[in-house]
C-alpha positions in Angstrom: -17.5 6.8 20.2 -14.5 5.4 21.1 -13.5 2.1 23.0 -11.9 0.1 19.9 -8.1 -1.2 20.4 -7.6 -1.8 17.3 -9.0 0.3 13.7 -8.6 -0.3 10.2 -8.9 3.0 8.1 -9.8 2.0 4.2 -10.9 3.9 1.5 -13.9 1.7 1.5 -16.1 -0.1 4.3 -16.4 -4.2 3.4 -20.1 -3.7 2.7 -22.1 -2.4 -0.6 -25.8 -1.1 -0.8 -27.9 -3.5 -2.6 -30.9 -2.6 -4.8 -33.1 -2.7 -1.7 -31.3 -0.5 0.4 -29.5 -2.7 2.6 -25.9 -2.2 3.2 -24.5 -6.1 2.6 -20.8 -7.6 3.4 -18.6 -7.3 0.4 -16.0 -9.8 1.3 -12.4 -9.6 -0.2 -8.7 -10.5 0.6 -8.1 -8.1 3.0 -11.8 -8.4 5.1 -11.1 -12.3 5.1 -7.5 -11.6 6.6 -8.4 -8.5 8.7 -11.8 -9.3 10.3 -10.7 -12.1 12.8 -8.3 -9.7 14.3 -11.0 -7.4 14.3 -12.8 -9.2 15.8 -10.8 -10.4 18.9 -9.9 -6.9 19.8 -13.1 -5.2 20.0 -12.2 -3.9 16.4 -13.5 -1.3 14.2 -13.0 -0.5 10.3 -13.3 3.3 9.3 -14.1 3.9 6.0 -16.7 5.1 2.9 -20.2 3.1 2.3 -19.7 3.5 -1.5 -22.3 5.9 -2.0 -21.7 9.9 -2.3 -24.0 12.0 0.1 -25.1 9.0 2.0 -23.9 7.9 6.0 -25.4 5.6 7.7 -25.1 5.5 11.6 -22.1 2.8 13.0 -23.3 -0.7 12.4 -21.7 -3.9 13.8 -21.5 -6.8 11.6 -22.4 -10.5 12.2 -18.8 -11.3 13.7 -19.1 -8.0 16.2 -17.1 -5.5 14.2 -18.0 -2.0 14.2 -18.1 0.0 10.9 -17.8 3.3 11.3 -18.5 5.8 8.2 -17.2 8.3 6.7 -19.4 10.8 4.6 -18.3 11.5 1.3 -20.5 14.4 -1.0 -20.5 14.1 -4.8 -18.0 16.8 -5.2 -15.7 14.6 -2.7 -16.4 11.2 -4.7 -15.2 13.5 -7.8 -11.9 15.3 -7.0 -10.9 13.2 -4.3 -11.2 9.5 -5.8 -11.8 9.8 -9.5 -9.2 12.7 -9.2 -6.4 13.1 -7.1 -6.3 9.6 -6.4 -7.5 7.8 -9.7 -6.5 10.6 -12.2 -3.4 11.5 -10.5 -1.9 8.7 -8.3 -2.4 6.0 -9.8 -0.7 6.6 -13.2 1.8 8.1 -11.3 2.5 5.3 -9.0 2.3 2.6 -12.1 5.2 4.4 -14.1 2.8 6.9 -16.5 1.4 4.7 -18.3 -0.7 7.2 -18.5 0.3 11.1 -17.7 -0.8 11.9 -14.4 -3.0 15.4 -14.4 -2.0 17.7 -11.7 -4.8 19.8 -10.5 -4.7 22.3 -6.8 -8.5 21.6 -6.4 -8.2 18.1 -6.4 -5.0 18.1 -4.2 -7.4 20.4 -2.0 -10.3 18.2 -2.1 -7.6 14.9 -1.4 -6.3 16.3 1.6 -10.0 17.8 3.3 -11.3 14.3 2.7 -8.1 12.3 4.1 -8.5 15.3 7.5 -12.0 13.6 7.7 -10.6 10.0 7.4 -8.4 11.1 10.0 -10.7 12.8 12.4 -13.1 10.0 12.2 -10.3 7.3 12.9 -9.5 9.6 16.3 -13.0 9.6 17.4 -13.4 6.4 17.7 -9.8 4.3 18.5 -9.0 4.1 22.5 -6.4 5.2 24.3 -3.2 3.7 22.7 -5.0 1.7 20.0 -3.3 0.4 17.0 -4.6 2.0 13.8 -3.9 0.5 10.2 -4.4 2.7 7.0 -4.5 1.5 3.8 -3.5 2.7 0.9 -2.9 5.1 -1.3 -6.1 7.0 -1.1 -5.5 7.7 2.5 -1.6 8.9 2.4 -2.0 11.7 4.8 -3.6 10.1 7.3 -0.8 8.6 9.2 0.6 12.4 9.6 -2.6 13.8 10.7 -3.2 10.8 13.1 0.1 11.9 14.4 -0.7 15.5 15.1 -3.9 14.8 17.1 -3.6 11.5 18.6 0.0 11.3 19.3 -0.8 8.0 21.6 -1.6 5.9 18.6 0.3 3.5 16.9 0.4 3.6 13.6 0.5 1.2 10.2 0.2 2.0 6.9 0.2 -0.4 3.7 0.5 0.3 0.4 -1.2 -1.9 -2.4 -0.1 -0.5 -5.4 3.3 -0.1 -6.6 5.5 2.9 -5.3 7.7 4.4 -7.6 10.9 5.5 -8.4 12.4 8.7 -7.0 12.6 10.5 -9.7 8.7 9.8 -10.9 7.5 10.9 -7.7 9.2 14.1 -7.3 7.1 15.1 -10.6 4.0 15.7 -7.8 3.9 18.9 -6.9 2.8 17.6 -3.5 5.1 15.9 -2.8 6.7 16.9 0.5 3.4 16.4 2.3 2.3 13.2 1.0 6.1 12.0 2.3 5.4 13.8 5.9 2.1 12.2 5.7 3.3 8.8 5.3 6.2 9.1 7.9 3.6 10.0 10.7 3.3 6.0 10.5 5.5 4.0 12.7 5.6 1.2 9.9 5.1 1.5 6.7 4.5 -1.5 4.3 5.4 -2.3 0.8 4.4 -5.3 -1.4 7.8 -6.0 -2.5 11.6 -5.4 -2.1 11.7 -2.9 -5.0 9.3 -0.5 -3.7 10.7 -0.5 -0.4 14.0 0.6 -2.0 12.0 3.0 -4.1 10.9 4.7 -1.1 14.2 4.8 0.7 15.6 6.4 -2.3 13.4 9.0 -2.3 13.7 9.5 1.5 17.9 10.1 1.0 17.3 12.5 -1.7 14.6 14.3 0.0 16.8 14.4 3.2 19.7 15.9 0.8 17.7 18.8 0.4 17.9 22.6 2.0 15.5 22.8 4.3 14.5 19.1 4.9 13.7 17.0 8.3 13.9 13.7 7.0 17.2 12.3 7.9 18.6 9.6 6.3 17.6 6.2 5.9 19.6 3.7 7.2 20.4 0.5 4.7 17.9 -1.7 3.4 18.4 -5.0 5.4 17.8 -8.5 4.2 18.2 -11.4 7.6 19.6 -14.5 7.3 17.0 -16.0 4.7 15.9 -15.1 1.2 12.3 -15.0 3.0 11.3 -11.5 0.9 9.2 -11.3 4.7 12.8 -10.5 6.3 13.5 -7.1 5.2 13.7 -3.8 7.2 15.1 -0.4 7.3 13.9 2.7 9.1 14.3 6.2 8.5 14.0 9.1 10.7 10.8 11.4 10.9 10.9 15.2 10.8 9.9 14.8 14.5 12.6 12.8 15.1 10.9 9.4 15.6 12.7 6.2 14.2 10.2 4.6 11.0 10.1 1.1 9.7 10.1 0.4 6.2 9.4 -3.2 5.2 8.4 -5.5 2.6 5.4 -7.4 3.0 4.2 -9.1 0.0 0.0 -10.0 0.5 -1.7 -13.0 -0.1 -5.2 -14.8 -0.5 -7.1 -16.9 1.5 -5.5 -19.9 0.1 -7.4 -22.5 1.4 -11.0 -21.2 1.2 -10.1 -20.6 -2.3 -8.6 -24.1 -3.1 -11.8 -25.2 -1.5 -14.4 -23.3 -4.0 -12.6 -24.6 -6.1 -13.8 -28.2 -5.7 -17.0 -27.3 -6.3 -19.0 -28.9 -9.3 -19.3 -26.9 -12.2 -20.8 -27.6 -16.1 -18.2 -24.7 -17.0 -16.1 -27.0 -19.1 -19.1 -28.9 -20.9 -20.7 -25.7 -22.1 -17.4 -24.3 -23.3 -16.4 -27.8 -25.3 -13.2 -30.2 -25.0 -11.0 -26.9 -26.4 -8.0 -25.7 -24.5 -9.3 -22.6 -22.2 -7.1 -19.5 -21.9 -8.6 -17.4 -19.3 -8.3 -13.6 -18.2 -9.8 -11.9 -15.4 -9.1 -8.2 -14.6 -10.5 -4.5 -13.7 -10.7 -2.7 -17.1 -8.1 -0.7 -16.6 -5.6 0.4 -18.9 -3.0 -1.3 -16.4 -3.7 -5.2 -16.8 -2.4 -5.3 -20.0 -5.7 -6.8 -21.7 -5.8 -5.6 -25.1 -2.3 -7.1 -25.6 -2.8 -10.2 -24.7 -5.7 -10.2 -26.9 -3.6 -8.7 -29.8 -1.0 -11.9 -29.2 -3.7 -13.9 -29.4 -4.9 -12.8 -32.7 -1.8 -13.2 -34.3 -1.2 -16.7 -32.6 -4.8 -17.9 -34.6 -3.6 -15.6 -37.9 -0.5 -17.5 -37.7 -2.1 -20.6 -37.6 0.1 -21.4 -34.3 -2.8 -22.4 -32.5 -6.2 -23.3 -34.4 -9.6 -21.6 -33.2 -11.5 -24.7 -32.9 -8.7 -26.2 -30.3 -9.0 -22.8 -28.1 -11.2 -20.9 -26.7 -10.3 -17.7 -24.7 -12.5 -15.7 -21.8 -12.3 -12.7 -20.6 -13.5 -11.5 -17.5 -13.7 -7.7 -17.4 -15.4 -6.2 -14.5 -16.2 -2.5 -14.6 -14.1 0.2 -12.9 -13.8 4.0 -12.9 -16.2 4.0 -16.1 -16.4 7.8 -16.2 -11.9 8.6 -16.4 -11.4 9.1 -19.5 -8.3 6.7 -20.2 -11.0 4.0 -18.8 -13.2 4.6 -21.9 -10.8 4.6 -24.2 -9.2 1.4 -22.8 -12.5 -0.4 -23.3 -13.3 0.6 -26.5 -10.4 -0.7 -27.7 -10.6 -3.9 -26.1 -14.2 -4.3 -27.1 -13.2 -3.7 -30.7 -10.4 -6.2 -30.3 -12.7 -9.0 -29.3 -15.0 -7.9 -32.3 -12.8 -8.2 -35.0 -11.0 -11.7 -33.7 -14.5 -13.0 -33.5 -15.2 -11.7 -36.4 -12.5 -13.0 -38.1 -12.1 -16.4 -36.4 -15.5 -16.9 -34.6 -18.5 -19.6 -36.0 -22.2 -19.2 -35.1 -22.5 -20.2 -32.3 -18.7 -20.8 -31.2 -17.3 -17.4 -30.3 -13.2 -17.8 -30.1 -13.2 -15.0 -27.5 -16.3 -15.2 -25.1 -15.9 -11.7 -23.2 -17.8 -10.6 -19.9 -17.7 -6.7 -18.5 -20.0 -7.1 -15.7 -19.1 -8.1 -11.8 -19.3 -11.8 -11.6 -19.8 -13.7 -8.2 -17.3 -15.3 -6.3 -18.1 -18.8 -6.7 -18.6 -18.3 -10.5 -15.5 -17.1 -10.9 -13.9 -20.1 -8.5 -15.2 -21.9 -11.2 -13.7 -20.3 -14.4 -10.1 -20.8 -12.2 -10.6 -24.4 -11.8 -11.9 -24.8 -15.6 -9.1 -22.9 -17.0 -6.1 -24.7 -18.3 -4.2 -21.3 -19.0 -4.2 -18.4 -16.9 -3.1 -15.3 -18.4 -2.1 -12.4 -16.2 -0.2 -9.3 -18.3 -0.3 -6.2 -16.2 2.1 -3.6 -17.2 2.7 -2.5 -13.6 0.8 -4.5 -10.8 1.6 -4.3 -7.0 1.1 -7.9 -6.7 -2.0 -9.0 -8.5 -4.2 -11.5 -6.4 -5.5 -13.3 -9.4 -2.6 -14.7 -10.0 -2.4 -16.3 -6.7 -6.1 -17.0 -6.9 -5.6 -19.2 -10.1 -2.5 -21.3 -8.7 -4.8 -22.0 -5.5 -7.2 -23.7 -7.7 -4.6 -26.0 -9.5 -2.3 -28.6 -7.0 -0.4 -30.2 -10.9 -2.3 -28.6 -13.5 -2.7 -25.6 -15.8 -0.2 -23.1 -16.3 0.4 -19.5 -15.3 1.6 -17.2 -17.8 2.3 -14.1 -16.1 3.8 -10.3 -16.4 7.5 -10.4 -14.9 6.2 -6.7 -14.1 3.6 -7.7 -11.4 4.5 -8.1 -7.9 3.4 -11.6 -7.9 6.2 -12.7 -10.1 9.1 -11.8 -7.6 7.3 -15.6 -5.6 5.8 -16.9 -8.7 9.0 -17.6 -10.0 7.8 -21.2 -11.7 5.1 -19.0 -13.8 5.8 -18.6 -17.7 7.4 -14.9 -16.7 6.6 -12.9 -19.9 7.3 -9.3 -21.2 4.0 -7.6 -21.5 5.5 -4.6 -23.7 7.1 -6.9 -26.3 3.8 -8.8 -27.9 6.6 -11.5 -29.5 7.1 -12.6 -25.4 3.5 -12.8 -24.9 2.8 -14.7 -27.9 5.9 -17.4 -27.4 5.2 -18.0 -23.4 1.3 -18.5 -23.8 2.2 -21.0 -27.1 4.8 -22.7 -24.3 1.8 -22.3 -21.7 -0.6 -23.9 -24.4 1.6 -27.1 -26.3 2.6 -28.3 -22.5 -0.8 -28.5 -20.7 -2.4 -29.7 -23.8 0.5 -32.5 -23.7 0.8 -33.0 -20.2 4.2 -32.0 -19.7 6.1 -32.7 -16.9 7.6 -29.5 -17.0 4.1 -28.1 -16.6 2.9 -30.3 -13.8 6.2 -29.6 -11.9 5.7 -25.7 -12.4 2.2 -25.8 -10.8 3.4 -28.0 -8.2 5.5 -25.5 -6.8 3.5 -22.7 -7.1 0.6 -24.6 -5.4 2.9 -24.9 -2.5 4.0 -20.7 -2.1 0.8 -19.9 -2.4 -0.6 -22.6 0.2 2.1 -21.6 2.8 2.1 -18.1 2.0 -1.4 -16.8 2.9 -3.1 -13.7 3.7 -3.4 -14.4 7.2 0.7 -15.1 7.6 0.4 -10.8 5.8 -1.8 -9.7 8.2 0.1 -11.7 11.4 3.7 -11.0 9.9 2.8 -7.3 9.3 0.9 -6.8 13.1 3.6 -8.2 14.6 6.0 -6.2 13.3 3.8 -3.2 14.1 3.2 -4.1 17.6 6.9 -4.0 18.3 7.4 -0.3 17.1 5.5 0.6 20.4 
């Protein structure tokens, strides 16, 4: 099948199977941004149904997109995603916070399963179509793509943080993942930093015996501070000319500030307290069981009193059988135990915690309620809940968020906290906490400005900025 100008390759298709069988949209940032320019150009999205052993034939959605599958078997599902990419990338790529495992099978498993990524994407994209990849699942694609379709242009975008030269030449594989990425024409980064990260590692790679890369040329900032302006290129082992850019993503800002509006009970339920919100993955990256542990000393302090606060957390399942998972949620479950335990009443919990998916609208809800957003990842390539909250909030509430996730390098009028040094957490959420519960100007000001980045700076202007720039590589 072929016929499609234009393909987006994900790890996942935007749809789930629901307890009846039926494969149903699963709407997020990047379907909402992606799926009009899908649409318009006879557009098709390549990717996994969610469900080992199980492929159903190419469907077309209710906007005229195609979705293509890919099959994945159990064995794939395990040593491809839980492994190689979950077990091994992603602590890699978010500074070991956890020690990355290194193991050939999965490596062997990662790259048969990004060759059928690959071979699926070239089945169906026409002549001189534009193909986007995303992510870091899908790292050799680009360079396969290459190989057998040389009349593609290609995109690829990373969402998760790259990392510094010398923690990614611990991967043992790391010569092809870096030839797979350069098959790309453009390459996309979230910010600044891991745009130079990658350039680094492209000029000492290119200092080596043997090497094709050649030398990246300068990182290049244009006339404005707009983090949207940056470029450089490197050369390919084939020879070809690469951009490398920074192009930070974004929410659908005004759909968002729009559920929003919607009438909720949330606040009468939870009382006339001061609510301190968190909503996350479980994952040993977001920081949770800190921010709980500043909490707890906050109300053993007797800085803040339990019946004036009241703290939720929102902790959707993920990767529930990786080991470090587990372990992260037990301690986090025994955290909210023993504050509740210590400061809780019948009937008046002073941490209410959730681990279960919760729907959109719900949780448009629990933004607008919340008078304190707090976002502490230790590593985070940009963290859309952060830009999800401010949407919410044109002069109110307050943002205290990890100077270590992408979204501070915009979010610059947050309360910018430490998440490694618990005193930080502890003083910016008090801050965060005294000036919304006194209306401070300060605080009105902050959210004032942050309401405006986010606004102007939407998911559609990624999507548009990053096409663009993809379009002229041809």
């Amino acid at each position: 099948m072929s016929g499609n100008s234009f393909v987006v390759v994900a790890n996942r298709l935007p749809v789930d199977l629901d307890s009846e069988g039926n494969w149903q949209p699963s709407p997020g940032g990047l379907v909402t941004a992606l799926s009009p320019v899908l649409a318009e150009q006879q557009g098709c999205w390549v990717g996994w149904p969610g469900v080992p052993d199980q492929c159903p034939e190419p469907f077309h959605t209710d906007d005229g997109i195609l979705l293509h599958p890919v099959q994945l078997t159990q064995q794939d599902y395990e040593e491809f995603y839980e492994g190689f990419s979950n077990a091994t990338l992603w602590p890699l790529y978010h500074d070991l916070i956890v020690p990355p495992e290194f193991h050939r099978t999965w490596w062997e498993t990662y790259r048969e399963v990004n060759l059928k990524f690959a071979e699926a994407v070239s089945t169906v994209a026409d002549q001189g179509a534009t193909v986007w990849v995303q992510d870091y699942q899908l790292q050799l694609v680009p360079g396969i793509l290459r190989q057998i379709r040389p009349d593609l242009t290609i995109g690829f975008f990373l969402h998760i943080p790259f990392p510094g030269a010398e923690l990614f030449r611990q991967l043992p594989w790391r010569e092809e993942i870096m030839r797979g990425l350069l098959g790309a024409d453009l390459i996309g980064f979230h910010s600044i930093a891991n745009a130079e990260n990658f350039l680094a590692l492209s000029r000492q790679i290119a200092g080596t015996a043997g090497s094709h890369i050649g030398q990246p040329d300068a990182l290049e900032i244009a006339g404005t501070a707009s983090i949207r302006e940056v470029t450089a290129t490197v050369q390919a082992p084939d020879g070809r000319t690469v951009g490398v850019a920074a192009f930070p993503i974004s929410i659908d800002s005004r759909t968002v500030a729009a559920m929003a509006k919607q009438p909720t009970n949330l606040r009468e339920l939870l009382g006339d307290k001061t609510l301190i919100l968190g909503v996350d993955r479980l994952d040993y990256t977001k920081g949770i069981l800190q921010r709980l542990m500043a909490f707890e000393e906050l109300l053993a302090s007797d800085a803040v009193q339990p019946q004036d606060v009241v703290f939720v957390q929102i902790a959707t399942p993920s990767r529930e059988r990786i080991e470090h998972y587990q372990k992260t949620r037990t301690e986090v479950e025994a955290a909210v135990g023993r504050i509740n335990g210590l400061y809780g009443e019948v009937g008046a919990p002073v941490v209410h915690y959730i681990h279960r998916s919760i729907p959109k609208d719900v949780l448009m809800a629990y933004y607008a309620a919340a008078d304190v957003m707090l976002v502490t990842p230790f590593k985070d390539g940009m963290n859309l809940v952060a830009k999800e909250y401010v949407a919410c909030h044109e002069d109110d509430g307050a943002l205290v968020l990890s100077e270590f996730a992408g979204a501070a390098v915009e979010l610059t009028d947050a309360y910018l906290t430490n998440p490694y040094d618990i005193e930080s957490i502890k003083r910016q959420l008090l801050t965060a906490i005294n000036d919304v519960s006194t209306g401070a100007p300060e605080a009105r000001s902050r959210m004032e400005h942050l309401h405006v980045q986010v606004m102007e700076h939407d998911v559609h202007l990624w999507a548009s900025s990053f096409l663009r720039s993809l379009e002229a590589k041809r």
